[in-house]
C-alpha positions as CSV (number, residue, x, y, z in Angstrom):
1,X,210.5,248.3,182.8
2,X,211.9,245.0,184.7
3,X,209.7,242.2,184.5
4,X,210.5,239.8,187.8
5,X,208.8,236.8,188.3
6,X,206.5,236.6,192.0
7,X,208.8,233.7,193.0
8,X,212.0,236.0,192.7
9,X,210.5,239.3,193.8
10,X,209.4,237.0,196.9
11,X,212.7,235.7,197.5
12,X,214.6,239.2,197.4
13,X,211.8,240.8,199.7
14,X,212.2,238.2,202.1
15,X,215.9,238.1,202.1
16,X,215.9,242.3,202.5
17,X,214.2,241.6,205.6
18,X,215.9,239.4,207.0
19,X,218.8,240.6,206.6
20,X,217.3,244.1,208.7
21,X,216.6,242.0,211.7
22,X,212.9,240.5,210.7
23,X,212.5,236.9,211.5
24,X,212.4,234.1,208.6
25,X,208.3,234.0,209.0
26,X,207.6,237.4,209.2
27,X,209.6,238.1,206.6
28,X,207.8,235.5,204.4
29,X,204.8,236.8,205.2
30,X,205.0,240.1,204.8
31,X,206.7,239.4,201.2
32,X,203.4,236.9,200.6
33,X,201.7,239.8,200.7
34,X,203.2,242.6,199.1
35,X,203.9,240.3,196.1
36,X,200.3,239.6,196.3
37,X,199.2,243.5,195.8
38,X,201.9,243.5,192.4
39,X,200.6,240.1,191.4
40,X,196.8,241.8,191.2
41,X,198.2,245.2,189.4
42,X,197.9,246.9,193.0
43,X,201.4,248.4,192.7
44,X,200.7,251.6,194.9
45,X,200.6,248.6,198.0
46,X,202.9,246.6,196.6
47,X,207.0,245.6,196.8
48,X,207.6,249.8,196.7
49,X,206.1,249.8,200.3
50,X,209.5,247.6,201.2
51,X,212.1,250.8,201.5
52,X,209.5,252.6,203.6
53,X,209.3,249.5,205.9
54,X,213.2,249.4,206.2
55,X,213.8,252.9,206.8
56,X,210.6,251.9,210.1
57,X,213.0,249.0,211.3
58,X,215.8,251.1,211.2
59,X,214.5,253.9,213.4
60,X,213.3,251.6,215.7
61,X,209.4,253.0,214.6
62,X,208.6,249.5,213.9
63,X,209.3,246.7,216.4
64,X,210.9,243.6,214.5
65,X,210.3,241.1,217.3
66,X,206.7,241.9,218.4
67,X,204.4,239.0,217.5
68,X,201.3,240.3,219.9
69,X,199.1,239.1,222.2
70,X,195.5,238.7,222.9
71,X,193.8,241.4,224.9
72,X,190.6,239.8,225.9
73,X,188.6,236.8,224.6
74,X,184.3,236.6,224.3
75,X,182.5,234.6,222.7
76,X,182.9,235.1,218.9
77,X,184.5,238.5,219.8
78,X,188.5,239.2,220.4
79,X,190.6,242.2,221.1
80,X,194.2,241.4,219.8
81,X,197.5,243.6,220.8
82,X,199.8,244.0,218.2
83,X,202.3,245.7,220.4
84,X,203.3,248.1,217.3
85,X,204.3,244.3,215.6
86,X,204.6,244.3,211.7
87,X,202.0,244.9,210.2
88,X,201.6,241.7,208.3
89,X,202.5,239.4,211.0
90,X,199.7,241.2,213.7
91,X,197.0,240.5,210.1
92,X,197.9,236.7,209.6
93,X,197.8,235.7,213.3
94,X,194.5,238.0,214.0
95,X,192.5,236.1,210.2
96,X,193.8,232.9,212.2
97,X,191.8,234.1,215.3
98,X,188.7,235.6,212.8
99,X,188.8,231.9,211.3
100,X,189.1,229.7,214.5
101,X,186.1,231.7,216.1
102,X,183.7,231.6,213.2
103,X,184.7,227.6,213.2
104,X,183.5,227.6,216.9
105,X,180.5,230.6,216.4
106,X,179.2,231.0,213.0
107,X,181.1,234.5,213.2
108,X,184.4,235.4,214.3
109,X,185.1,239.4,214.9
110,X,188.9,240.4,215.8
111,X,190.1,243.7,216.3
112,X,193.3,244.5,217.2
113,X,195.4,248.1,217.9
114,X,198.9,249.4,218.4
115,X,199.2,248.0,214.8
116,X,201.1,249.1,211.7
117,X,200.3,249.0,208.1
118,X,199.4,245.6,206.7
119,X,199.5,245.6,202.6
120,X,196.5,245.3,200.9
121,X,193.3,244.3,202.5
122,X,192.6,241.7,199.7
123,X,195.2,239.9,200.6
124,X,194.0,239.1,204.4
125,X,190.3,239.1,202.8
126,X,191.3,236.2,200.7
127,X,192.8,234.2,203.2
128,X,190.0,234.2,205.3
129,X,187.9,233.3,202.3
130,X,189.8,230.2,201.6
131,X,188.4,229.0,204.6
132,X,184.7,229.0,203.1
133,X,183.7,232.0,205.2
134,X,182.8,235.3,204.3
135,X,185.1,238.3,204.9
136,X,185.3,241.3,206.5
137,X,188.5,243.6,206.7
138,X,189.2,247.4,207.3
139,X,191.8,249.3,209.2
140,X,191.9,253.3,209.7
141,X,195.3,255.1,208.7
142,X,197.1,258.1,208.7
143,X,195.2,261.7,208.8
144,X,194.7,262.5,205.1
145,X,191.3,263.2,204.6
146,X,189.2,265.8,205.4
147,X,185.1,265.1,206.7
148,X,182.4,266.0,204.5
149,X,182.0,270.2,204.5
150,X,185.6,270.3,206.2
151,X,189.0,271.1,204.6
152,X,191.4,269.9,207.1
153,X,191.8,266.1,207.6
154,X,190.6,264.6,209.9
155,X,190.7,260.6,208.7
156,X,192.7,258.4,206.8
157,X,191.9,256.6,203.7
158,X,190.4,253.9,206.3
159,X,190.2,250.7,203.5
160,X,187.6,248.4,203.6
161,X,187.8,244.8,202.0
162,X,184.6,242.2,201.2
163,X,186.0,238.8,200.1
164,X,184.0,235.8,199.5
165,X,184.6,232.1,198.0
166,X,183.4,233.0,194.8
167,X,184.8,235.3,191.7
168,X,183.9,238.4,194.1
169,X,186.2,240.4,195.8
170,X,185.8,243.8,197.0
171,X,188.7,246.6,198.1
172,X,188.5,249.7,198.1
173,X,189.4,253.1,200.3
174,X,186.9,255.2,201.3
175,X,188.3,258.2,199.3
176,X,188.5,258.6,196.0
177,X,191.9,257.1,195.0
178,X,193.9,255.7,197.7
179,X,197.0,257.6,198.9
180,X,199.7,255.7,198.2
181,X,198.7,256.1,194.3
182,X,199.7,260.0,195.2
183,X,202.6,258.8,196.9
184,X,203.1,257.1,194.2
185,X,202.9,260.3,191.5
186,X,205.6,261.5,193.8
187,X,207.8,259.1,193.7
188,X,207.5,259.6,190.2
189,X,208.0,263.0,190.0
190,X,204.6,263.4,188.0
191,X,203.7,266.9,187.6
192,X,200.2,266.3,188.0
193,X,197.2,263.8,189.3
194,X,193.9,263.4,187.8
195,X,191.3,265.4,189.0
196,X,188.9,264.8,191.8
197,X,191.5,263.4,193.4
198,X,192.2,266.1,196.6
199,X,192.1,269.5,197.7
200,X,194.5,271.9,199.2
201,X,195.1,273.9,201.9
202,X,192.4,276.1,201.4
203,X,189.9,273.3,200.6
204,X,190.1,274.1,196.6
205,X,190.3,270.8,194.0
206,X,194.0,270.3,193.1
207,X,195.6,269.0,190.2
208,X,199.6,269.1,192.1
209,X,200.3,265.9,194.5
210,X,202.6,268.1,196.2
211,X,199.6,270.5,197.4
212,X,197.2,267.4,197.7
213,X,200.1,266.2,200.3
214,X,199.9,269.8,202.2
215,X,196.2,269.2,202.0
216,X,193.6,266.3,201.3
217,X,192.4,263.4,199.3
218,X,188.6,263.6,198.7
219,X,186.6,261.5,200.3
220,X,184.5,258.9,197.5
221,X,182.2,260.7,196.5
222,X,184.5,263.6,195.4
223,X,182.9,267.3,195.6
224,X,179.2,265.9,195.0
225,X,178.8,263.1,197.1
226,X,181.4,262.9,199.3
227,X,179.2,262.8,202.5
228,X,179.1,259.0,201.5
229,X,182.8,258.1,201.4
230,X,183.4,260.2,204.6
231,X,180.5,258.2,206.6
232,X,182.1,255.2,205.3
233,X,185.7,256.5,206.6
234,X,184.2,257.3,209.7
235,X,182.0,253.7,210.4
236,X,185.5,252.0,209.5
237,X,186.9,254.2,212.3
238,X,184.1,253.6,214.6
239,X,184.7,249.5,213.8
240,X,188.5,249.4,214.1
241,X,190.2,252.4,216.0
242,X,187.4,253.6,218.4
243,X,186.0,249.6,219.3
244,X,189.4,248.2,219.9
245,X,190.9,250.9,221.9
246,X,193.1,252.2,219.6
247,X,194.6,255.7,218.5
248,X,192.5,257.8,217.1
249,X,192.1,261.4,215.1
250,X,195.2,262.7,215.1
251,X,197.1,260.6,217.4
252,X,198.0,257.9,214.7
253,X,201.2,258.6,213.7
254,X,202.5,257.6,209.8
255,X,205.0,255.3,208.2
256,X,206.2,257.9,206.3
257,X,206.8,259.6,209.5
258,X,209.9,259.2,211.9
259,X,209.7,259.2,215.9
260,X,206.3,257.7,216.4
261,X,204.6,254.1,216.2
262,X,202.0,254.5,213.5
263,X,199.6,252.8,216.0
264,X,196.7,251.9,213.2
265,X,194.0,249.2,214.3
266,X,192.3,246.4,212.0
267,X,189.1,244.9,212.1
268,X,188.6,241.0,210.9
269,X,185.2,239.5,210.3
270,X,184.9,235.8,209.4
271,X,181.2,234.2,208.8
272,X,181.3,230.7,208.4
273,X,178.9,230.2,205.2
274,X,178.0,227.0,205.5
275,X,176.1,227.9,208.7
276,X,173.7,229.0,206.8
277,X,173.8,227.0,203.2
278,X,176.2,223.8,202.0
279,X,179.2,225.6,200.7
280,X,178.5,224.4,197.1
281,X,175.2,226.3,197.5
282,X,176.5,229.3,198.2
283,X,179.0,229.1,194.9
284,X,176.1,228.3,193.0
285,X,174.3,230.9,194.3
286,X,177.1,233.6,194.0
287,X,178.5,232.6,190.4
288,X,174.7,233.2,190.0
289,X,174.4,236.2,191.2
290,X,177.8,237.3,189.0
291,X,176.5,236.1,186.3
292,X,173.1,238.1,186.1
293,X,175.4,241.6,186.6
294,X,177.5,241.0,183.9
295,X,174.7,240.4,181.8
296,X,173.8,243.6,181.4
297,X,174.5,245.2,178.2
298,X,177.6,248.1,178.6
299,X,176.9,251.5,179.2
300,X,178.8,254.0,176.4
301,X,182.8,253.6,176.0
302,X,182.7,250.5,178.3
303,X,183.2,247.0,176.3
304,X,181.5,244.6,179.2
305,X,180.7,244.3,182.2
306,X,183.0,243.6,185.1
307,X,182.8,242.2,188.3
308,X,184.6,243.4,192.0
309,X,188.0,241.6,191.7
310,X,187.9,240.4,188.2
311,X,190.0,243.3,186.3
312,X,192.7,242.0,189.4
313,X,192.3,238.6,188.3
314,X,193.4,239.4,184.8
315,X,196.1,240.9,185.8
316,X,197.4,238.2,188.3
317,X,197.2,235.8,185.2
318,X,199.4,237.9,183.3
319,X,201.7,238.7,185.4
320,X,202.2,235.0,186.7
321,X,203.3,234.3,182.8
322,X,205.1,237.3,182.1
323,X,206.6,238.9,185.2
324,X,205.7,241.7,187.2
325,X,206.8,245.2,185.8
326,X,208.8,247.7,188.2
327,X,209.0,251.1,187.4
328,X,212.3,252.6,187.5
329,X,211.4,254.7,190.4
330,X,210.9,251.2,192.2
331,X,213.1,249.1,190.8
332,X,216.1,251.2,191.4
333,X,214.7,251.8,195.3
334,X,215.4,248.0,195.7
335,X,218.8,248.0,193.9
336,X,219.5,250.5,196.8
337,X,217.7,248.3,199.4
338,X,219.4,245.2,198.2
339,X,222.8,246.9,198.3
340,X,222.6,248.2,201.8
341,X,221.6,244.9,202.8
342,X,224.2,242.5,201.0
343,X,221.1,240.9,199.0
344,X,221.3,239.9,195.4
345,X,218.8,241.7,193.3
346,X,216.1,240.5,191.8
347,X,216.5,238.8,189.0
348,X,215.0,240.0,185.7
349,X,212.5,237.6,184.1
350,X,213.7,236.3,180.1
């Protein structure tokens, strides 16, 4: 496979977009972050989500020039617009707002609607984090999953992200693999996907990601305790489409999709630690805390311990020595992008 260095991938992203009409900064920003997801070894949200963005801009599903604006302002609390923006632009501007109010409040909650898909929630998690503040972040999506007992969805993977300032960091969907990683098998033609993974139309376990597509991706949980993942789904639901105003249920629309804004809504939460502890403390306390669960001695088959975020951490210092791998499938999407666009592909790392 390739191997592309994040500086190089960044420039060609960037460069893609703006040559489709994106502006220089939300170009930027959007490559930050889907450079960000390949840098951690999240691929499935990574620089393959760039084609499926393009093919938005060109059908006019996506709206190039929409920054947003704020809805309403209270207190600690803010409703944010995105005026079906890109994704990544509505996500930096709304952590900016999460941030300034926590500065002001102790806490800073942003929601924000009429928005499209952002990346990886890590990556806005982390930025809030650099600010010493706790984070919150979690947006609903595209009907995929079905609810606990049912068999035709109802709710999309709806990710939810914890990030800290510490070596902590949380992301995960709400179902039991995300579903872009079955877009993904797709893409590569893969015959089959692991099992637990979805059902299909009939509600029966599937092992084809072309039925799992026709039908839906368990919730976590899978068949024995999927109750949990689909309250999960439905509480990041409740705290992003249904407080802000948003589309809900079936009225989201999907990027995949043409003829309709996907309409998604995020949800930003930014506690200020050192309202409650010096900041120092609170590293202490959590390198503490790490510490202690990675002392436990490994269960059968598993060689240590790991903490949220740190198998992603191992990767991103890997792959800021030795490149980021592309799979063909990907690698050969950008050719194409870069071709259509007059931009000079990326350039393979020695």
């Amino acid at each position: 496979m390739p191997a592309i260095s994040s500086g190089e991938l960044s420039r060609f992203v960037r460069e893609t977009l703006c040559a489709a009409g994106v502006s220089f900064n939300a170009a930027e920003v959007t490559a930050a972050s889907l450079v960000a997801a390949n840098l951690r070894g999240v691929d499935s949200h990574g620089v393959r989500l760039l084609p499926t963005y393009l093919v938005q801009l060109r059908a006019g599903d996506l709206d190039a020039a929409a920054s947003g604006c704020v809805v309403s302002e209270s207190g600690a609390c803010l409703l944010y617009d995105a005026q079906n923006g890109i994704g990544q632009v509505t996500a930096a501007k709304c952590c900016e707002h999460a941030v300034r109010l926590a500065a002001s409040h102790g806490t800073g909650f942003v929601t924000a609607r009429n928005a499209n898909h952002f990346g990886a929630a890590a990556y806005w998690g982390g930025r809030i984090a650099a600010h010493d503040a706790i984070a919150m972040v979690a947006c609903n999506a595209s009907r995929l999953v079905a609810p606990w007992q049912g068999r035709e969805p109802r709710m999309g993977t709806n990710p939810l992200c914890i990030a800290l300032p510490g070596p902590w960091l949380l992301d995960m969907s709400t179902t039991a693999v995300a579903a872009n990683k079955i877009f993904s098998a797709l893409d590569r033609k893969e015959e089959t996907i692991p099992d637990g993974w979805a059902l299909d139309r009939a509600g029966a376990p599937t092992n084809d990601p072309r039925e799992a597509m026709k039908g839906s991706v368990l919730p976590l949980g899978g068949p024995v305790a999927g109750h949990k993942g689909s309250g999960l789904a439905a509480a990041v639901e409740i705290l992003t489409a249904v407080l802000a105003g948003g589309a809900m249920a079936g009225e989201i629309g999907s990027m995949r999709q043409r003829g309709k804004p996907v309409g998604v809504s995020h949800m930003f939460l930014a506690i200020g630690v050192e309202r409650f502890m010096p900041i120092k403390e609170f590293q202490a306390r959590i390198n503490r805390f790490v510490a202690d669960l990675k002392s436990s001695q490994p269960a059968e088959g598993f060689s240590e311990v790991l903490a949220a975020g740190e198998p992603e951490r191992r990767i991103e210092r890997e792959r800021r020595e030795n490149g980021i791998p592309l799979p063909p499938e990907v690698w050969e999407a950008l050719l194409r992008a870069g071709s259509e666009f007059g931009v000079a592909a990326p350039v393979e790392r020695k």
